[in-house]
C-alpha positions, 0 to 999 in steps of 0.5 A: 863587839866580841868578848871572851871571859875568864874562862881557864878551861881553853886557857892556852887556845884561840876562840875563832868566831865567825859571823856569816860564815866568814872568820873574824877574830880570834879570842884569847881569855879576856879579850875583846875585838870590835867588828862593824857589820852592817844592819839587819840579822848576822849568824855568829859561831865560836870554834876552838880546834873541833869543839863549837858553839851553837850557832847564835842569831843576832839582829843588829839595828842601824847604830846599835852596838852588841856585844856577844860572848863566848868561852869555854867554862870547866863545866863544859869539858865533858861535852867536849867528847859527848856533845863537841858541837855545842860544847863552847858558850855563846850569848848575846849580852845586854848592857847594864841597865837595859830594860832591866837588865845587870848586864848578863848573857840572853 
């Protein structure tokens, strides 16, 4: 699954993420899109006009679902001019309750 927070700073623009390469949905602020891809480890890439995400890696076993998320937070605008390759937010999120975990971005 791909999920967009409240993230008001890129409030009136699509996130467009791809996964290996390929476009696979566009993200306005708090939406979420579920896409299958088959098992094994997937390159995932936000974009919103010439700004980017790091590239994130995510290995999917048979059956698992991932949810990964992106945004653009206020406290990113600044890169946006300095560092636009790496200026949108992007995680994988653990569910609530997985070893540990509340939920939050890895």
């Amino acid at each position: 699954m791909l999920t967009r927070g409240d993230d008001t700073a890129g409030l009136l623009r699509h996130i467009r993420v791809r996964v290996d390469g390929d476009l696979v949905a566009l993200l306005r602020p708090m939406t979420a899109v579920e896409i299958a891809v088959a098992p094994g480890r997937h390159r995932v890439r936000a974009s919103m006009d010439w700004t980017t995400s790091p590239e994130l890696e995510v290995d999917v076993r048979p059956g698992e679902r991932v949810e990964v998320r992106s945004g653009l937070p206020w406290s990113m605008l600044w890169r946006m001019v300095v560092t636009p390759r790496s200026t949108l937010t992007i995680a994988r999120v653990d569910p609530p309750g997985a070893a540990g975990t509340s939920g939050t971005p890895r």
